[in-house]
C-alpha positions as CSV (number, residue, x, y, z in Angstrom):
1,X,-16.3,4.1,19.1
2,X,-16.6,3.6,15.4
3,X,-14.4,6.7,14.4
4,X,-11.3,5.1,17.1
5,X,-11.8,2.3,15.7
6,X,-11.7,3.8,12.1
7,X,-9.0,6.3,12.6
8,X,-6.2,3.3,14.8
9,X,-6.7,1.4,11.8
10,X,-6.7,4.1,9.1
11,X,-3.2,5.8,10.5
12,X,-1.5,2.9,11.0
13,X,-2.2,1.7,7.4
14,X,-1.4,5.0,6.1
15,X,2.4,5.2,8.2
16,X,2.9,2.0,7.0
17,X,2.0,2.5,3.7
18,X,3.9,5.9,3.6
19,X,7.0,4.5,5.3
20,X,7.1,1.7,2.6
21,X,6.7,4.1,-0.1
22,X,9.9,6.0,0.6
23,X,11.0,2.5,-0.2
24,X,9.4,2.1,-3.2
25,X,9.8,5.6,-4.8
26,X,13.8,4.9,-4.5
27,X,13.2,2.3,-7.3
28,X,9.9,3.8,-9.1
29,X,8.1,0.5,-7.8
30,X,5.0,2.9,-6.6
31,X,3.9,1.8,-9.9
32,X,3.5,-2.1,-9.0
33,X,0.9,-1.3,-5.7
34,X,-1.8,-0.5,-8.3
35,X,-2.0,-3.8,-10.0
36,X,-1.5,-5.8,-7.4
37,X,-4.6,-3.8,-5.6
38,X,-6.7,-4.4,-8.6
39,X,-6.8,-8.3,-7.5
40,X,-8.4,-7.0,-4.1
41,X,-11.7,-6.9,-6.3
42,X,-11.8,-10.5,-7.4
43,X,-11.5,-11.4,-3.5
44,X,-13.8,-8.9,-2.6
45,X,-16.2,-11.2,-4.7
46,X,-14.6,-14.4,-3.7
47,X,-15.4,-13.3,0.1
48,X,-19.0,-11.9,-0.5
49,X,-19.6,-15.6,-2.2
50,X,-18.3,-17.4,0.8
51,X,-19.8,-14.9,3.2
52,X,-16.4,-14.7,4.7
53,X,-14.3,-11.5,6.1
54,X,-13.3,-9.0,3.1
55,X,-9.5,-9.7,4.3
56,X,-9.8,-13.4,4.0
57,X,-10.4,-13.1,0.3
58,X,-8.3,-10.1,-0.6
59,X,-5.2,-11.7,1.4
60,X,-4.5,-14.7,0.0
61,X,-4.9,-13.5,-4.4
62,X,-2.6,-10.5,-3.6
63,X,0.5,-12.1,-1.9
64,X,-0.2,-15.5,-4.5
65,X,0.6,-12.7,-7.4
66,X,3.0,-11.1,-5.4
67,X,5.1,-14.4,-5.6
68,X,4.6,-14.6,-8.8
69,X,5.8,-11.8,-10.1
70,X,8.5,-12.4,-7.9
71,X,9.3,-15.6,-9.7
72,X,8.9,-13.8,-13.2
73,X,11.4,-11.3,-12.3
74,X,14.0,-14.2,-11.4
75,X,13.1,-16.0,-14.8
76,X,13.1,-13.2,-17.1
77,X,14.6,-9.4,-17.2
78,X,11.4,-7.5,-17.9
79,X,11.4,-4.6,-15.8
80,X,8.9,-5.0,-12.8
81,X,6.6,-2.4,-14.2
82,X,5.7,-5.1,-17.2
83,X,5.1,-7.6,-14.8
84,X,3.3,-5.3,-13.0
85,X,1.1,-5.1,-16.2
86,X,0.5,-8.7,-16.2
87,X,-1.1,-9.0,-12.5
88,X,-2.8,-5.9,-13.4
89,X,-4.8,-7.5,-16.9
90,X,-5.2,-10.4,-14.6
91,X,-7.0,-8.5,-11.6
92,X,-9.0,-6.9,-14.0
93,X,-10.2,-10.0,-15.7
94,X,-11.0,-11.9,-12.5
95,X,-12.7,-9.0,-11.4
96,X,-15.1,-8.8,-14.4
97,X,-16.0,-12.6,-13.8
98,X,-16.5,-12.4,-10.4
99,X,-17.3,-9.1,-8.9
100,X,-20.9,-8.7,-8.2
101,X,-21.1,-5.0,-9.6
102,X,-24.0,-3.9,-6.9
103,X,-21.5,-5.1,-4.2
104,X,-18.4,-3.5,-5.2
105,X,-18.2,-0.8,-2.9
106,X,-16.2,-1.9,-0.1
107,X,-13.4,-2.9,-3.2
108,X,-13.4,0.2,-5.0
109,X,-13.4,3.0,-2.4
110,X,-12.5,0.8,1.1
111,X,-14.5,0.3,4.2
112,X,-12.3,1.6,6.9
113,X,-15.5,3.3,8.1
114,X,-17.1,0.6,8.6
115,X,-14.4,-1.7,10.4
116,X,-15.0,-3.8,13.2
117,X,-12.8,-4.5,16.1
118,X,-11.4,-7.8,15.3
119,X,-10.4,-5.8,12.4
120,X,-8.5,-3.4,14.1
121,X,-6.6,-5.9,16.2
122,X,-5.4,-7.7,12.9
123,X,-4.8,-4.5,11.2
124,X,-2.7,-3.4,14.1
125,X,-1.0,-6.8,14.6
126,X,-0.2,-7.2,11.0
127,X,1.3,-3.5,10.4
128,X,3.3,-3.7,13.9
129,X,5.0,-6.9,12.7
130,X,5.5,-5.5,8.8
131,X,7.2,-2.2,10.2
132,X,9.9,-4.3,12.0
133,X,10.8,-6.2,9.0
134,X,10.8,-3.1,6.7
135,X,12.5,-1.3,9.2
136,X,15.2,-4.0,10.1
137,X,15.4,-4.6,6.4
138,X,15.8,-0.7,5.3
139,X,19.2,-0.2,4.4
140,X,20.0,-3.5,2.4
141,X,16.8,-2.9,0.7
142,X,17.9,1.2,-0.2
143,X,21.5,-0.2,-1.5
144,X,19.9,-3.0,-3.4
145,X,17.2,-0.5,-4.9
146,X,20.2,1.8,-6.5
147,X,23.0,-0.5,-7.0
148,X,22.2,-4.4,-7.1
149,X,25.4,-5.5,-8.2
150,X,26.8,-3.7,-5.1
151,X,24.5,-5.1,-2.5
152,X,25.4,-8.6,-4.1
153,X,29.0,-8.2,-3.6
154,X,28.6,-7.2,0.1
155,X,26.8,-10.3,0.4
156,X,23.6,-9.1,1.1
157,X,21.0,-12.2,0.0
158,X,19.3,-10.0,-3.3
159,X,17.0,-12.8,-4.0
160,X,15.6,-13.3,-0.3
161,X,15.5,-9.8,0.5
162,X,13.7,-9.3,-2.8
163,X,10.9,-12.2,-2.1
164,X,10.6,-10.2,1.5
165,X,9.9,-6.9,0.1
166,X,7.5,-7.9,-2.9
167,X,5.5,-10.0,0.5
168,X,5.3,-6.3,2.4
169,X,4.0,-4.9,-0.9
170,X,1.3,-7.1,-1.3
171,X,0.4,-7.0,2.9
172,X,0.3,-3.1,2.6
173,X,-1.3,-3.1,-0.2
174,X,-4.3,-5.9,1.0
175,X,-4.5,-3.4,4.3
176,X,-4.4,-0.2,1.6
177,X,-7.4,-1.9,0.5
178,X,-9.6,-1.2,3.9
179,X,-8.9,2.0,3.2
180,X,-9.1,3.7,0.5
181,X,-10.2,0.8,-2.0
182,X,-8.4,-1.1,-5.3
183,X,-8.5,1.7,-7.5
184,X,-6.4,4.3,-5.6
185,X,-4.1,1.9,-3.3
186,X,-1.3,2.9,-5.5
187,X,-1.4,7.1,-4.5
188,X,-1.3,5.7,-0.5
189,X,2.6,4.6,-1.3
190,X,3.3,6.8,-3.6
191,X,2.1,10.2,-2.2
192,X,3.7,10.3,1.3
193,X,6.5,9.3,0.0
194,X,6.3,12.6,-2.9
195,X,5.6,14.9,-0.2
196,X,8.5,13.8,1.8
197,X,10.8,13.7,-0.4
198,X,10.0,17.8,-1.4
199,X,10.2,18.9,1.5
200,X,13.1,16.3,3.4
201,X,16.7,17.6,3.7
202,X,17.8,14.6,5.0
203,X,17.6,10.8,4.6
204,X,16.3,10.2,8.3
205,X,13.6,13.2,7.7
206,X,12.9,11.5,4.5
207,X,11.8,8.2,6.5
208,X,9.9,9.8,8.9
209,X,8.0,12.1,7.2
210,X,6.9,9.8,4.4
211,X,5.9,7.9,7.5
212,X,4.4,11.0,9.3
213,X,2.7,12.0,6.2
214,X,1.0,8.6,5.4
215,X,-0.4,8.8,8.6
216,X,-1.5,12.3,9.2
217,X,-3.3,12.5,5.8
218,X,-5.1,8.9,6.6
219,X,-6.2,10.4,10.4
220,X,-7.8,14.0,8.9
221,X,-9.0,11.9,5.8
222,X,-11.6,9.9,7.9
223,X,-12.2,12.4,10.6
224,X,-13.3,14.9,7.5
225,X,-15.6,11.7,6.3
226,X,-17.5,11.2,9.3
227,X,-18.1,14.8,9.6
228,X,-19.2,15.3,6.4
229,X,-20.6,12.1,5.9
230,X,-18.2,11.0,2.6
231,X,-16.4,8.4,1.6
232,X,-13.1,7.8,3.6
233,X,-11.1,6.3,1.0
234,X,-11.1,9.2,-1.9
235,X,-11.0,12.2,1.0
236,X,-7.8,10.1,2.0
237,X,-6.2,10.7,-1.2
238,X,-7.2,14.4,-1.7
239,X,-5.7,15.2,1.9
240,X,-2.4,13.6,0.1
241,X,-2.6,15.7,-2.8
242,X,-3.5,18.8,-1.1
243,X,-0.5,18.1,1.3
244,X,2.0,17.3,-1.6
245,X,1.0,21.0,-3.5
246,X,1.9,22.3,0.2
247,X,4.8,20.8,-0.1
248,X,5.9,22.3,-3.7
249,X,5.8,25.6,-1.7
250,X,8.4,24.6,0.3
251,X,10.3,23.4,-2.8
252,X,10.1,27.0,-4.0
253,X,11.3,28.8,-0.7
């Protein structure tokens, strides 16, 4: 029961994060998920204090910065990867105040192995409802992401569209937290989206193998660590890596 349990929430996390990274990779904003993941360790503490659910103190830090950088960016032009450097010294500040060291497990490598099933409802419920938007925002998102001053004059709301995305960000990233931890959250957008876009010939095959991808690699990831009896969250990421040099060979050919 444990492993379904682990392996709904795990692949729906990963196609989410995958399908957002295709996104993200269009604008080299794979970057910004790491930061805003490094705040998941001051509410890992904040939630151990309380003795409440890991998600009710990872949550609310990460989409409070998201909106902050999201005000930065209208108030200055730094590019988002400095004010992704911001949220990032402030993570890792927090974290050093707060973060009982003997119980920061569950932040650093995730705890998807370990996840109950009112966990998996919400995981399921909250990535359902984030695919629609992304999806149903995709296109105005893409045309923003390479030519802003376009978008803007085919009246496509920048600033709104903008505040929607950063939002998904910071959700997939508080869910890329269950699974493979704070440190790595970054490598769950970025390296579906890698792979896909080696081995893609087309911009639909892009999407759906970034999403494809994400989850496939997140499903074999925690099947391999109940076998094997290892953490999920790192034999997540080397099933991405081991799938993106597979896809240089197809590069090649």
């Amino acid at each position: 029961m444990q492993l379904i349990l682990s392996l709904i929430s795990g692949i729906l996390i990963g196609s989410l994060s995958g399908y957002l990274g295709s996104l993200m990779l269009s604008k080299k904003m794979s970057v910004v998920a790491g930061p805003l993941a490094h705040l998941a360790f001051p509410g890992v503490a904040i939630a151990i204090l309380l003795g409440i659910n890991l998600g009710w103190g990872v949550f609310p830090l990460i989409i409070v910065s998201a909106l902050i950088m999201w005000l930065l960016d209208q108030k200055t032009d730094l590019p988002m990867e400095n004010l992704a450097a911001i949220v990032f010294a402030a993570g890792v500040g927090l974290s050093l105040l707060f973060l009982p060291i003997d119980k920061a497990e569950e932040a650093l490598i995730g705890k998807i192995g370990q996840i109950s099933f009112g966990e998996t409802i919400f995981i399921s419920i909250i990535s359902l409802i984030l695919f629609i938007l992304i999806n149903h925002f995709y296109d105005n998102l893409m045309l923003i992401n390479v030519d802003k001053d376009l978008a803007l004059t085919s009246g496509i709301k920048v600033k709104k569209i903008n505040l929607i995305y950063l939002l998904g960000i910071a959700l997939v990233v508080s869910l890329g937290v269950y699974l493979v931890g704070g440190l790595i959250t970054a490598a769950l957008v970025a390296l579906p989206a890698a792979i896909s876009k080696n081995i893609s010939s087309d911009f639909k095959k892009y999407k759906i193998i970034a999403l494809s991808s994400g989850g496939l690699g997140a499903g074999l990831g925690i099947i391999l660590s109940f076998l094997y009896h290892l953490p999920s969250g790192p034999l997540v990421i080397l099933v991405y890596v081991i799938f993106f040099f597979f896809s240089l060979i197809f590069i090649k050919k």
